[in-house]
C-alpha positions in Angstrom: -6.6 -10.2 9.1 -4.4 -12.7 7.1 -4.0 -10.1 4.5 -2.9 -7.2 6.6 -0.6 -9.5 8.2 1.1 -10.4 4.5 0.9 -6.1 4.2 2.7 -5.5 7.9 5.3 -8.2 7.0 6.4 -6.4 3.9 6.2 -2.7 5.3 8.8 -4.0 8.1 11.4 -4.8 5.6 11.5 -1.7 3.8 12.1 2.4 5.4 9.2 4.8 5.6 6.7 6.4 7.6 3.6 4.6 7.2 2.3 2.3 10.8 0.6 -0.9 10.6 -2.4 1.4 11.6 -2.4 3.8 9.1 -1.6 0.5 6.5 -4.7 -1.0 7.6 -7.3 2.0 7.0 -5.9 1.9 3.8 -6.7 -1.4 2.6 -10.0 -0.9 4.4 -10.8 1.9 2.2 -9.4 0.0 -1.0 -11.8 -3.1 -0.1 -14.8 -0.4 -0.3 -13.2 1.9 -3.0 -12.0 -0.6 -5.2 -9.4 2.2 -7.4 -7.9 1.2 -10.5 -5.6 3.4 -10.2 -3.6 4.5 -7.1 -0.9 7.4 -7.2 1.0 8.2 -4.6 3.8 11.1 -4.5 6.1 11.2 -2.0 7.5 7.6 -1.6 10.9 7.7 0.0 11.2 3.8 1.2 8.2 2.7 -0.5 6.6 1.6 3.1 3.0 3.3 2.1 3.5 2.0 -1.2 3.6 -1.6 -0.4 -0.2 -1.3 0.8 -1.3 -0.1 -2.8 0.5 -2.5 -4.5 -0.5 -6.1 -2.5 -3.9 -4.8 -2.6 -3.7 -4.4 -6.5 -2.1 -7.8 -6.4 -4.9 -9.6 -4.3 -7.4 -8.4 -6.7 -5.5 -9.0 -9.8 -6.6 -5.6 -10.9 -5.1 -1.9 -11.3 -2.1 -0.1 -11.4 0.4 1.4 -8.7 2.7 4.4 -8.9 4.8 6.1 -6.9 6.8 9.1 -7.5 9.3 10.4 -5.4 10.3 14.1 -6.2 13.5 13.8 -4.5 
């Protein structure tokens, strides 16, 4: 919970589209899926983003990217 906390905090300081909810089934997955490499496309504000990349950063591991086409 600590964690997602640190995640929420972020995601309110920056513009997008992606809830606290939707933020926290994503790290959920990433706990079990453990990627080493996460893409995402479509970024805008970078609030989905942030998710990816503290997660990366917690286990000291993998690579984020986000492209925006726009």
């Amino acid at each position: 919970a600590g964690e997602k906390k640190i995640i929420y905090d972020l995601m309110d300081q920056v513009n997008g589209w992606c809830s606290h909810q939707k933020a926290s089934i994503l790290v959920d997955i990433f706990m079990v899926t453990q990627p080493k490499t996460i893409v995402e496309i479509g970024v805008w504000g970078g609030k989905s983003l942030l998710p990816f990349a503290r997660y990366c950063k917690r286990v000291d591991k993998g690579k984020v990217y986000g492209i925006d086409p726009w």
